[in-house]
PDB file with one MODEL, atoms N, CA, C and O in Angstrom:
MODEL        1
ATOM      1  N   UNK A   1       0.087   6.248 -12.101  1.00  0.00           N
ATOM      2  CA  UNK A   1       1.066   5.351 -11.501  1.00  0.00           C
ATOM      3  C   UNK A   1       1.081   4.048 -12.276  1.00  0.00           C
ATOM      4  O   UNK A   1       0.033   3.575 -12.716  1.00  0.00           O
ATOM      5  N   UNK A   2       2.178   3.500 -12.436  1.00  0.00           N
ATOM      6  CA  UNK A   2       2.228   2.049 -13.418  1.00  0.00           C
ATOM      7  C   UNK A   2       2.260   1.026 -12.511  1.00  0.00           C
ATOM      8  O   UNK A   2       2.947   1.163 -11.499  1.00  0.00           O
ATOM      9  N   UNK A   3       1.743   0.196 -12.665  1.00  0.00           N
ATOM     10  CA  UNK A   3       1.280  -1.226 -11.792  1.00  0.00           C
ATOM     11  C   UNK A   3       2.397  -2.012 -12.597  1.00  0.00           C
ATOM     12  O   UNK A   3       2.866  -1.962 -13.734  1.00  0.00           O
ATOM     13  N   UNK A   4       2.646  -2.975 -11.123  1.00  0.00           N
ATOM     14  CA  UNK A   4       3.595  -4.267 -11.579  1.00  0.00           C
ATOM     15  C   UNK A   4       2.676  -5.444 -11.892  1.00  0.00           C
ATOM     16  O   UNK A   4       2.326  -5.907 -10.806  1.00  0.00           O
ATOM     17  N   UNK A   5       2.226  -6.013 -12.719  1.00  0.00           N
ATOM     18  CA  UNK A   5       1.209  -7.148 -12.507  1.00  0.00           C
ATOM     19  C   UNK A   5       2.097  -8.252 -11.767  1.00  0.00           C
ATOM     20  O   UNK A   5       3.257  -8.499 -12.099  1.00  0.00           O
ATOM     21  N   UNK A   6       1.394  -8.907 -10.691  1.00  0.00           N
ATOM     22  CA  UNK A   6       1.112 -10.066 -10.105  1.00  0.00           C
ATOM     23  C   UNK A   6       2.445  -9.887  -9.149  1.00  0.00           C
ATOM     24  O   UNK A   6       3.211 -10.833  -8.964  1.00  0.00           O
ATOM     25  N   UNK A   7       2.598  -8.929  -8.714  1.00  0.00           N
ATOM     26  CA  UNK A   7       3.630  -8.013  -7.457  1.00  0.00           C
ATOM     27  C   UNK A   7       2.904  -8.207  -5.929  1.00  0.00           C
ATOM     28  O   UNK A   7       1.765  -7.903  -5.574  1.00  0.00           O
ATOM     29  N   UNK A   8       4.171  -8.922  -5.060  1.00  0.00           N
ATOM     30  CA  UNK A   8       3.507  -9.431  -3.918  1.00  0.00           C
ATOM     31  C   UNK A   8       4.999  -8.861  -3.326  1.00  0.00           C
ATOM     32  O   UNK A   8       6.138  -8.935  -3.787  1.00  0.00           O
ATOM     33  N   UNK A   9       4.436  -8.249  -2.064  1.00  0.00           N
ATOM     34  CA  UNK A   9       5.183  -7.953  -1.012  1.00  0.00           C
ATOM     35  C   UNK A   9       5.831  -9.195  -0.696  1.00  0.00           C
ATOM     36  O   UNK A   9       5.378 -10.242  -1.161  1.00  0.00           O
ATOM     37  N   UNK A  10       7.365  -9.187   0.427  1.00  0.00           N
ATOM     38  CA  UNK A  10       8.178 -10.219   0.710  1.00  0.00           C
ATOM     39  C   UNK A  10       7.514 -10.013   2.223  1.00  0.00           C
ATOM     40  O   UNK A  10       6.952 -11.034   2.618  1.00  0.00           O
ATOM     41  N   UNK A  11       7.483  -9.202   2.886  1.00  0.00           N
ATOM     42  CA  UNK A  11       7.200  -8.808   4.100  1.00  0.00           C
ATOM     43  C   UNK A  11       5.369  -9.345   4.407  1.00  0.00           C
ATOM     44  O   UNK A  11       4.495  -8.735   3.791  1.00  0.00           O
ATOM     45  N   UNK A  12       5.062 -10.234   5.161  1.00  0.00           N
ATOM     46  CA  UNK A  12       3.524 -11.228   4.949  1.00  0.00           C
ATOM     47  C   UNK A  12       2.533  -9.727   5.554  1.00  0.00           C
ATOM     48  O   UNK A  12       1.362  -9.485   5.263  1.00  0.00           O
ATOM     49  N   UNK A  13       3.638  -8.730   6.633  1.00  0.00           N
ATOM     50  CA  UNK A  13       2.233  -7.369   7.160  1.00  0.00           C
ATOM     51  C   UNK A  13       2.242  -6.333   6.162  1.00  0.00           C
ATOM     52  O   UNK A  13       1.623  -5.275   6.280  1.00  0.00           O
ATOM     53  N   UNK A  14       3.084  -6.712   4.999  1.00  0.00           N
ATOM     54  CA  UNK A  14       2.779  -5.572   3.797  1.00  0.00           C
ATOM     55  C   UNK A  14       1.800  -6.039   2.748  1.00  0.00           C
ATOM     56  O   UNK A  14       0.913  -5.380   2.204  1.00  0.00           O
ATOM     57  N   UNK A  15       2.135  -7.318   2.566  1.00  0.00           N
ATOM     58  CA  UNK A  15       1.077  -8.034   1.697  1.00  0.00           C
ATOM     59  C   UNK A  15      -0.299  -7.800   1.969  1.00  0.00           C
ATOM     60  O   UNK A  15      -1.120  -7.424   1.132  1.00  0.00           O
ATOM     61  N   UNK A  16      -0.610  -8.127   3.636  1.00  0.00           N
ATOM     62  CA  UNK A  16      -1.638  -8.370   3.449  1.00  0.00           C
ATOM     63  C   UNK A  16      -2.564  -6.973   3.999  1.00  0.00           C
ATOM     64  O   UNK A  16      -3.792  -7.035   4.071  1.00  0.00           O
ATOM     65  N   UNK A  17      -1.922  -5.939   4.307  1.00  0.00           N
ATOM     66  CA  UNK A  17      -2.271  -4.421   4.190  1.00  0.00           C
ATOM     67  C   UNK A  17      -2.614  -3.958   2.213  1.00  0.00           C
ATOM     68  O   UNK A  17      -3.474  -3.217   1.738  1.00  0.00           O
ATOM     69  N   UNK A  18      -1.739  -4.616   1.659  1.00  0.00           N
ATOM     70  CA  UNK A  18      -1.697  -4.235   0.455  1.00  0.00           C
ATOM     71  C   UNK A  18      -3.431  -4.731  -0.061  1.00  0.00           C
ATOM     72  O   UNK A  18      -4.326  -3.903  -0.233  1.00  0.00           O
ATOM     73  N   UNK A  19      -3.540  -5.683  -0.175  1.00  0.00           N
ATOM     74  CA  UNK A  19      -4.803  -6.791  -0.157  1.00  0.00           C
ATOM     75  C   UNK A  19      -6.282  -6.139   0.558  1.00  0.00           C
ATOM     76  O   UNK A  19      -7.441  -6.289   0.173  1.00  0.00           O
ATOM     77  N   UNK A  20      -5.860  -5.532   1.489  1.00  0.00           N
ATOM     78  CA  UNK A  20      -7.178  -4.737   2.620  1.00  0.00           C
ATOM     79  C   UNK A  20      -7.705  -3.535   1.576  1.00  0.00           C
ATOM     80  O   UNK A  20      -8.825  -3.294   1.126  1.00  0.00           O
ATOM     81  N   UNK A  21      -6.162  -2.769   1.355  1.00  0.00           N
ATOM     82  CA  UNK A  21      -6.555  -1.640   1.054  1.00  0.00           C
ATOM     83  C   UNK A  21      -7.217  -1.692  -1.097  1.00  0.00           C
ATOM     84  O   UNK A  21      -8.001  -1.032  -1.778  1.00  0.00           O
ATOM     85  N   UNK A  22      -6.585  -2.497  -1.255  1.00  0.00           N
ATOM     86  CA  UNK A  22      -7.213  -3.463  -2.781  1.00  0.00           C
ATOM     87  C   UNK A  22      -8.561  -3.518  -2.768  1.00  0.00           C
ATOM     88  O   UNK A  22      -9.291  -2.975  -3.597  1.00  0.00           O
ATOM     89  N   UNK A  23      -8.978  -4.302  -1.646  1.00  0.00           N
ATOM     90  CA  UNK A  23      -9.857  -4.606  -1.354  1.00  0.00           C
ATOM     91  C   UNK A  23     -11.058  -3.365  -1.306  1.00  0.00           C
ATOM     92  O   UNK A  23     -12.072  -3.272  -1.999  1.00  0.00           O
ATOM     93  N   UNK A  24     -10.620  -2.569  -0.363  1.00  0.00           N
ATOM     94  CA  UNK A  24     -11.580  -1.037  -0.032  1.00  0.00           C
ATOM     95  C   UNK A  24     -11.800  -0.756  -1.402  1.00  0.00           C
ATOM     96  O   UNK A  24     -12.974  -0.728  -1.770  1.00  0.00           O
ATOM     97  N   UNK A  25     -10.539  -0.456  -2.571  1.00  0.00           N
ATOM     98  CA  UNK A  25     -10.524   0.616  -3.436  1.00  0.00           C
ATOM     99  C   UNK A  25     -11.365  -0.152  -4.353  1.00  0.00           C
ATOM    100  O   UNK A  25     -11.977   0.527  -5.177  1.00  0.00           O
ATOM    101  N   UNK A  26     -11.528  -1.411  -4.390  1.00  0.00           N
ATOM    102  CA  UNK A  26     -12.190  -2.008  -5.145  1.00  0.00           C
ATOM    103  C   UNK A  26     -14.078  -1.566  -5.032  1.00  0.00           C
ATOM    104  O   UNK A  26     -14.808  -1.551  -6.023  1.00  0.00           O
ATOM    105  N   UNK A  27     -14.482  -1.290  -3.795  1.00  0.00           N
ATOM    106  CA  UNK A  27     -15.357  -1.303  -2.947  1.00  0.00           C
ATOM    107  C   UNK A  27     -16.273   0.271  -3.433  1.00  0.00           C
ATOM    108  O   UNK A  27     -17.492   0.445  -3.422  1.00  0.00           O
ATOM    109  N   UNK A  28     -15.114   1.310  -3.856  1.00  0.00           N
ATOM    110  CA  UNK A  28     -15.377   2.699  -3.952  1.00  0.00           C
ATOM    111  C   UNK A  28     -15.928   2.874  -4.986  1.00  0.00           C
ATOM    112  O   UNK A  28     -16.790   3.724  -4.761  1.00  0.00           O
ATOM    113  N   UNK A  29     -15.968   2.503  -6.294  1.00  0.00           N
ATOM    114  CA  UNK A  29     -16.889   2.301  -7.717  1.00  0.00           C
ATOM    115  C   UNK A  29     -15.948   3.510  -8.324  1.00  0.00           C
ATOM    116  O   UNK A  29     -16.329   4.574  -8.811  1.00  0.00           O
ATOM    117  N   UNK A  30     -14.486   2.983  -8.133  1.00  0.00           N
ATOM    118  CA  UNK A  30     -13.521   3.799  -9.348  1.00  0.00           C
ATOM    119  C   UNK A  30     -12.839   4.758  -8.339  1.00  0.00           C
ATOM    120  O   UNK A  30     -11.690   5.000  -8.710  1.00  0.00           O
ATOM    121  N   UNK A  31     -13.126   5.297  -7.343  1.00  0.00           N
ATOM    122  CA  UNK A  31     -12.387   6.110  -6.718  1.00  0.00           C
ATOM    123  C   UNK A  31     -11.330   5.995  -6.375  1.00  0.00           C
ATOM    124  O   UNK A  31     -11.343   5.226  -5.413  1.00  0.00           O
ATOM    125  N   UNK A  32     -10.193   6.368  -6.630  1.00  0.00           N
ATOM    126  CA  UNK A  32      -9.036   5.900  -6.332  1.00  0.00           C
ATOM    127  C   UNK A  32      -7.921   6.626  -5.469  1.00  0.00           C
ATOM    128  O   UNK A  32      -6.706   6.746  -5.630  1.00  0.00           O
ATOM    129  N   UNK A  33      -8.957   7.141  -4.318  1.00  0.00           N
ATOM    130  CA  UNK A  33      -7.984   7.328  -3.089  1.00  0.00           C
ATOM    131  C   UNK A  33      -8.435   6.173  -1.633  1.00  0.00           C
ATOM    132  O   UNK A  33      -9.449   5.475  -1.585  1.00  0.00           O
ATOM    133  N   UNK A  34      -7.928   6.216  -1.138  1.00  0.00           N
ATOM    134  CA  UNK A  34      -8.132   4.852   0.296  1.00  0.00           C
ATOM    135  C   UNK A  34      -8.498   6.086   1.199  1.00  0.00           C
ATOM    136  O   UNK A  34      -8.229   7.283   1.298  1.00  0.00           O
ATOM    137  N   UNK A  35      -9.300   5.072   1.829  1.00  0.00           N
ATOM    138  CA  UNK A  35      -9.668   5.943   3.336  1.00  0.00           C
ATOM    139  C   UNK A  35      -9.161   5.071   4.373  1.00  0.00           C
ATOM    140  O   UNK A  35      -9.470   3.994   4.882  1.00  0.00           O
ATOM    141  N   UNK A  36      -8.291   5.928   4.484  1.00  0.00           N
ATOM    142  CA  UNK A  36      -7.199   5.438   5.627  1.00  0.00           C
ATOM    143  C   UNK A  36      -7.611   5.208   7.147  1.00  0.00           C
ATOM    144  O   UNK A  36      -7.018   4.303   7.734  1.00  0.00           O
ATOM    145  N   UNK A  37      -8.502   5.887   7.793  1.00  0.00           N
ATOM    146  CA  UNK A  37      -9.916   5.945   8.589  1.00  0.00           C
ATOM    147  C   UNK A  37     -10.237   4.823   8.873  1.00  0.00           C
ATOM    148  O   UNK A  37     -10.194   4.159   9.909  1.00  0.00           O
ATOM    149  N   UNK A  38     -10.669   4.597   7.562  1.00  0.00           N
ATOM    150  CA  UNK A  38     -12.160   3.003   6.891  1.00  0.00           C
ATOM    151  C   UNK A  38     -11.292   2.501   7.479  1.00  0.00           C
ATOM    152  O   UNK A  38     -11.334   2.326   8.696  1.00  0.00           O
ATOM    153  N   UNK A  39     -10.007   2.052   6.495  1.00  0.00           N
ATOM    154  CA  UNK A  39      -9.372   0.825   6.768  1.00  0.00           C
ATOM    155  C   UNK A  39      -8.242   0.714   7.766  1.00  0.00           C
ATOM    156  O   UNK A  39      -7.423  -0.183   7.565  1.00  0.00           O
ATOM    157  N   UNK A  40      -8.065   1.612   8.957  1.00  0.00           N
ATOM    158  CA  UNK A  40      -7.800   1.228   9.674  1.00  0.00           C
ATOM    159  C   UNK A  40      -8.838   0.842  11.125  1.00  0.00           C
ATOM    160  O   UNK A  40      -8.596   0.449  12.267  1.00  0.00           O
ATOM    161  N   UNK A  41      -9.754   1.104  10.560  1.00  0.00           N
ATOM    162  CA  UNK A  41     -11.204   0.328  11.724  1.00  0.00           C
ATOM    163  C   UNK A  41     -11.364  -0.788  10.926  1.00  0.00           C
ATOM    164  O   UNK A  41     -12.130  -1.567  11.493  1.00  0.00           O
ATOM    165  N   UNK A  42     -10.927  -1.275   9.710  1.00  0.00           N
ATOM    166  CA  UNK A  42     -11.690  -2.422   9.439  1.00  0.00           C
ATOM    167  C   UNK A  42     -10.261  -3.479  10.248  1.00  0.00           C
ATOM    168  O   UNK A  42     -10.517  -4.453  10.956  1.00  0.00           O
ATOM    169  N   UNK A  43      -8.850  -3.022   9.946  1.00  0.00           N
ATOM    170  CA  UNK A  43      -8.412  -3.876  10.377  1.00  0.00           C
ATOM    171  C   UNK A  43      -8.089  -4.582  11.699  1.00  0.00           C
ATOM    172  O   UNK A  43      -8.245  -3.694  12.536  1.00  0.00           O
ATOM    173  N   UNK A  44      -7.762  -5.583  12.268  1.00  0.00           N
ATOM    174  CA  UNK A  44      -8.398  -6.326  13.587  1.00  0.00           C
ATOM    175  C   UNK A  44      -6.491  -6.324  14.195  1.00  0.00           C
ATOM    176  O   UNK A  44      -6.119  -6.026  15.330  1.00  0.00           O
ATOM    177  N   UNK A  45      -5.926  -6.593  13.451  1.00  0.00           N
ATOM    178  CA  UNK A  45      -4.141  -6.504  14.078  1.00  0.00           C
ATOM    179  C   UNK A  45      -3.706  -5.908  14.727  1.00  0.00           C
ATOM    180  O   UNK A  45      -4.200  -4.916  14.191  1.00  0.00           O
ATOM    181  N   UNK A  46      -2.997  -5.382  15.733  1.00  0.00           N
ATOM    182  CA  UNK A  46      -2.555  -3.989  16.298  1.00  0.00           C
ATOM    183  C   UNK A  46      -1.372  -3.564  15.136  1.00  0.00           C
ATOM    184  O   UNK A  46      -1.204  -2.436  14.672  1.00  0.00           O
ATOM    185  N   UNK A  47      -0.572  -4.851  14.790  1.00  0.00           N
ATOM    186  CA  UNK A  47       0.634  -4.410  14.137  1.00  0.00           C
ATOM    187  C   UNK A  47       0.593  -3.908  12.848  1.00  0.00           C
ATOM    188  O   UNK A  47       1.496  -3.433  12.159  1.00  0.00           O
ATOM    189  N   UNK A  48      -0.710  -4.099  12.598  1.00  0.00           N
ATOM    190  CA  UNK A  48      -0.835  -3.732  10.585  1.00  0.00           C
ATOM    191  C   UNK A  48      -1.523  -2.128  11.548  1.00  0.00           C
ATOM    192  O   UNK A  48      -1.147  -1.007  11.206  1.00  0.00           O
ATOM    193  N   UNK A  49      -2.253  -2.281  12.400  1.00  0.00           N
ATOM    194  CA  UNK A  49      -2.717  -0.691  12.467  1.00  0.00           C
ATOM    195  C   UNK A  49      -1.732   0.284  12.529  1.00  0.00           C
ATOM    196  O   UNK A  49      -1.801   1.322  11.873  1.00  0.00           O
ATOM    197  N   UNK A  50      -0.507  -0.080  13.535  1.00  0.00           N
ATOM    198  CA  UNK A  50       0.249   0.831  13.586  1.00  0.00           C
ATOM    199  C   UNK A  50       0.906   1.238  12.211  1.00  0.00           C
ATOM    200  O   UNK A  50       0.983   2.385  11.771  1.00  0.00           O
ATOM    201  N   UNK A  51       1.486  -0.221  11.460  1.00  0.00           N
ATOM    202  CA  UNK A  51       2.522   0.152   9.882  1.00  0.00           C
ATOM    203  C   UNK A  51       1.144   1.757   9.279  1.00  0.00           C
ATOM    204  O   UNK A  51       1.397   2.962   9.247  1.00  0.00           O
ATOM    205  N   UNK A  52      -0.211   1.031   8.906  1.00  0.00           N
ATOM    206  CA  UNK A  52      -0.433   2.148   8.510  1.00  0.00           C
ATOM    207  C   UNK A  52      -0.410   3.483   9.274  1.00  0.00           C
ATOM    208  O   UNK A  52      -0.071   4.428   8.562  1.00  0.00           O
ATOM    209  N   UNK A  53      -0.643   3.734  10.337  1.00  0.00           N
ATOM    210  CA  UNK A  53      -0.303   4.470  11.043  1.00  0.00           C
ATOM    211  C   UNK A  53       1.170   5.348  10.779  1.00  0.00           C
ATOM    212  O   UNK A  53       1.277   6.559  10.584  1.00  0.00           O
ATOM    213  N   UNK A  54       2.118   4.445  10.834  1.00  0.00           N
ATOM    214  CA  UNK A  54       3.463   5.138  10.848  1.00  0.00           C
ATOM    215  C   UNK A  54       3.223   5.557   8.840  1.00  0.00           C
ATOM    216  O   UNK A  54       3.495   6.718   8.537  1.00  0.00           O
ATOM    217  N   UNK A  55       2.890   4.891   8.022  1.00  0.00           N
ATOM    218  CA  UNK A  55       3.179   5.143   6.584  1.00  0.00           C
ATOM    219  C   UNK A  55       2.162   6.645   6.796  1.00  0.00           C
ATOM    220  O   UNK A  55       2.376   7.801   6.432  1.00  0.00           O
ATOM    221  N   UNK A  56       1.277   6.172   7.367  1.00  0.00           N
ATOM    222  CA  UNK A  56      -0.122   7.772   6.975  1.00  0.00           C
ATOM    223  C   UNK A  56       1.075   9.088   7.550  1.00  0.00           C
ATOM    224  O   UNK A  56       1.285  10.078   6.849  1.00  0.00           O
ATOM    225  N   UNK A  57       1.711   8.895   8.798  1.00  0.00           N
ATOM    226  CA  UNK A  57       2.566   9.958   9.177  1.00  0.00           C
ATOM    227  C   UNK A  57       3.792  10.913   7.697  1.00  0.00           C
ATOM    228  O   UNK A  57       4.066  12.074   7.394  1.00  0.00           O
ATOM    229  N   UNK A  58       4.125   9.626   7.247  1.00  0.00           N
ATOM    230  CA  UNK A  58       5.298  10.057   6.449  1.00  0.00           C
ATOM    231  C   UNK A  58       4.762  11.065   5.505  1.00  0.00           C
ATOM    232  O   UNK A  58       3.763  10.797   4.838  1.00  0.00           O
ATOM    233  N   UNK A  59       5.392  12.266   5.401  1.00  0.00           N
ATOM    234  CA  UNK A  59       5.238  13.117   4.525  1.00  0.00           C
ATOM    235  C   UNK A  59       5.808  12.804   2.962  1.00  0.00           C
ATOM    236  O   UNK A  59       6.944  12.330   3.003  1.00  0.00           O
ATOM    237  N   UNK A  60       5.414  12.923   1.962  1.00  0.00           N
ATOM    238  CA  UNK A  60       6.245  12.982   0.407  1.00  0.00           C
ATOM    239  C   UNK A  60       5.293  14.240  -0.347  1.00  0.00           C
ATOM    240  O   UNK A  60       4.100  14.478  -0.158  1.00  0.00           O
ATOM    241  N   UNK A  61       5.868  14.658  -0.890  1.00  0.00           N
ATOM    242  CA  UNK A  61       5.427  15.584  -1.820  1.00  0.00           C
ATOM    243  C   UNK A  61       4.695  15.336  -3.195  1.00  0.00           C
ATOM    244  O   UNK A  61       5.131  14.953  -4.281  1.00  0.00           O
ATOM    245  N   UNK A  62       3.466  15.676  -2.784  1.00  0.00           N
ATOM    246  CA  UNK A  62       2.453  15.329  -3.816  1.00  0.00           C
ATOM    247  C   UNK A  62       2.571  14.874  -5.348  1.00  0.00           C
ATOM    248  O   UNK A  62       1.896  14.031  -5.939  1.00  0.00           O
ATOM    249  N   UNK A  63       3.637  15.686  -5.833  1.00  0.00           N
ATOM    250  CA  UNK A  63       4.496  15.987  -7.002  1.00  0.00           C
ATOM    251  C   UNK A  63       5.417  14.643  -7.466  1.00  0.00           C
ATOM    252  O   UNK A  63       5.640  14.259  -8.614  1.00  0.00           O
ATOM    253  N   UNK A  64       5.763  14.202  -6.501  1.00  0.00           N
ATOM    254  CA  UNK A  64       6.628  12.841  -6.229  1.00  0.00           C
ATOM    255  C   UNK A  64       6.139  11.298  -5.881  1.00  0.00           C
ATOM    256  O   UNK A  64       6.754  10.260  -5.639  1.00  0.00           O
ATOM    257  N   UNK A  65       5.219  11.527  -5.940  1.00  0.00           N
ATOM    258  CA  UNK A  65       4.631  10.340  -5.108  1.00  0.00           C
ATOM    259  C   UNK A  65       4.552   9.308  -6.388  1.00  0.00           C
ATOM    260  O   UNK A  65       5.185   8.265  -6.226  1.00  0.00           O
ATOM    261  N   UNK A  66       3.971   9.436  -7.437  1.00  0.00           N
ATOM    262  CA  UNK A  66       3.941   8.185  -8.885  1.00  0.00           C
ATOM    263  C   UNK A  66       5.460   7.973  -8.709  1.00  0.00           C
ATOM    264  O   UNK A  66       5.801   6.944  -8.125  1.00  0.00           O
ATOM    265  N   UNK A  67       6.605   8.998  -9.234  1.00  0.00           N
ATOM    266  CA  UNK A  67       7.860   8.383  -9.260  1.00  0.00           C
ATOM    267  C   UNK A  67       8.104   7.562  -8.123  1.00  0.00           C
ATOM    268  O   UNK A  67       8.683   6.484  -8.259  1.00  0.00           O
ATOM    269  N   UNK A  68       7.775   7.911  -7.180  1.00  0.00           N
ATOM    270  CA  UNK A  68       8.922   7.458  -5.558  1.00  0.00           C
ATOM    271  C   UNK A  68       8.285   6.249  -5.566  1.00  0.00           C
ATOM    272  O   UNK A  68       9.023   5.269  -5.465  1.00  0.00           O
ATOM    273  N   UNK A  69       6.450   5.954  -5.712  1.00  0.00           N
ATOM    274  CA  UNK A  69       6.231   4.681  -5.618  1.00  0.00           C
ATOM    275  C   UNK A  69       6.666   3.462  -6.743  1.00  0.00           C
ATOM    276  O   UNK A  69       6.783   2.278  -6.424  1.00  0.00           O
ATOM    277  N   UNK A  70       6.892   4.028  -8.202  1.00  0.00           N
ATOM    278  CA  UNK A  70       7.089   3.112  -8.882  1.00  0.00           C
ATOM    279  C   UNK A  70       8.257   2.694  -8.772  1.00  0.00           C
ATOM    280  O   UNK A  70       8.523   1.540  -9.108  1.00  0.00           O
ATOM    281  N   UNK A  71       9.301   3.624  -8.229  1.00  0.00           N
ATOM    282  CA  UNK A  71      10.862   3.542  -7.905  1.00  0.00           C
ATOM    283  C   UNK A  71      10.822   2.570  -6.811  1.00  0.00           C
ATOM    284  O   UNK A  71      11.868   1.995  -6.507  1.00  0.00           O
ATOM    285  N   UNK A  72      10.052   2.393  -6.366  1.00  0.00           N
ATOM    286  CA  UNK A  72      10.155   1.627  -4.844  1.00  0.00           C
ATOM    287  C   UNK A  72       9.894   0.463  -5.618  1.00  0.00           C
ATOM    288  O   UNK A  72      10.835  -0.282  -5.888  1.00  0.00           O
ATOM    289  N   UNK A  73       8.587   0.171  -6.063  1.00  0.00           N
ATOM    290  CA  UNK A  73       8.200  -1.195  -6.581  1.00  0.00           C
ATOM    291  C   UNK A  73       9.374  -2.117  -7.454  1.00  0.00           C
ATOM    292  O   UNK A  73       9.598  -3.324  -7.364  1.00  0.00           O
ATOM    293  N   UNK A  74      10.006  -1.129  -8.294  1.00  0.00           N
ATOM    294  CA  UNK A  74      10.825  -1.310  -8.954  1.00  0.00           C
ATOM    295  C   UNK A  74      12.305  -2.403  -8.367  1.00  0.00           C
ATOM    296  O   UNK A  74      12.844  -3.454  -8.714  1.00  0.00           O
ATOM    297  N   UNK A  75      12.486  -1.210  -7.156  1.00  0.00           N
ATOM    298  CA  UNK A  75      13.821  -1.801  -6.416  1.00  0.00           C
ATOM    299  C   UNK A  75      13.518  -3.388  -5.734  1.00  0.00           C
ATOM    300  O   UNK A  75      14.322  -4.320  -5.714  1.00  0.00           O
ATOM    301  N   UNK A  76      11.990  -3.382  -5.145  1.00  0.00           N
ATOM    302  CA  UNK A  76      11.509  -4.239  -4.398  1.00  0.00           C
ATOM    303  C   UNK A  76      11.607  -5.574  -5.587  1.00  0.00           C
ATOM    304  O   UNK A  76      12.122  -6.678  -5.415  1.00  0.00           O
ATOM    305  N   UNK A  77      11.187  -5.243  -6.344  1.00  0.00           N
ATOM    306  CA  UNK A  77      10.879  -6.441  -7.893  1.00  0.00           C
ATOM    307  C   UNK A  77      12.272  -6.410  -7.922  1.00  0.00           C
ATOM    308  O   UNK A  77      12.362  -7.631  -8.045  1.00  0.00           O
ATOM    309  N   UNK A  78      13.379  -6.063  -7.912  1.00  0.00           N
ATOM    310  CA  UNK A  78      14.812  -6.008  -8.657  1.00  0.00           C
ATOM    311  C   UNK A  78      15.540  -7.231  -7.170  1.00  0.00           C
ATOM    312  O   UNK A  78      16.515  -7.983  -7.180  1.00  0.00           O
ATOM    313  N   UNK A  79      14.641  -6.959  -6.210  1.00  0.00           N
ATOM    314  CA  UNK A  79      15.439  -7.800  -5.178  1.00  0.00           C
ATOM    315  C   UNK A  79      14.862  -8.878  -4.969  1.00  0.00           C
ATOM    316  O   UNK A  79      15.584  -9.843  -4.718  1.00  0.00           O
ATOM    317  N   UNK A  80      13.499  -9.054  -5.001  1.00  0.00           N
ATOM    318  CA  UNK A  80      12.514 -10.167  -4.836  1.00  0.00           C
ATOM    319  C   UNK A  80      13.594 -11.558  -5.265  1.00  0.00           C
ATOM    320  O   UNK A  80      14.351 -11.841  -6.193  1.00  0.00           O
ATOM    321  N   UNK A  81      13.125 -12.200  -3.950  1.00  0.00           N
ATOM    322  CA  UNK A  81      13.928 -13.830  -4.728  1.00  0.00           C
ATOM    323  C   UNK A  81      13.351 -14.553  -5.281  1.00  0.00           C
ATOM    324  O   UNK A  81      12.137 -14.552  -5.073  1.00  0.00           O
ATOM    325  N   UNK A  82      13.846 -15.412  -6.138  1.00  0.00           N
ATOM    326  CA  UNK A  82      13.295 -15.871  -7.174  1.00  0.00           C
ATOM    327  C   UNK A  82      12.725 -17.441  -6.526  1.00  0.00           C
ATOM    328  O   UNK A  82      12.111 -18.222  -7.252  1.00  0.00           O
TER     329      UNK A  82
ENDMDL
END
């Protein structure tokens, strides 16, 4: 997957979900899947529990997931205000 450097959510409960889960993967010594589990006991919000909650539900196809996320980042960076 290609990283945007220095890419910040507009939305402050995506940011700072983004940041938690940074945080974990940082924590794993290279592993680079999230434990969705972990970090939804670590977090204290109801409203960031549920977003991950509703995102863990959504299905995408394994196959798709680098495109669909960089496509997303992409659109998100293309709208971001300046």
């Amino acid at each position: 997957m290609g990283a945007i450097e220095n890419f910040h959510f507009v939305d402050r409960p995506y940011q700072l979900l983004d940041a938690a889960a940074k945080e974990q993967l940082q924590g794993t010594g290279g592993r680079r899947r999230l434990d969705v589990a972990q970090l939804m006991g670590e977090l204290t919000d109801a409203k960031l529990r549920t977003i991950v909650g509703q995102i863990e539900q959504r299905v995408v196809p394994q196959a798709a997931v680098d495109e669909t996320v960089d496509d997303c980042l992409a659109v998100l960076v293309e709208r971001r205000p300046d």
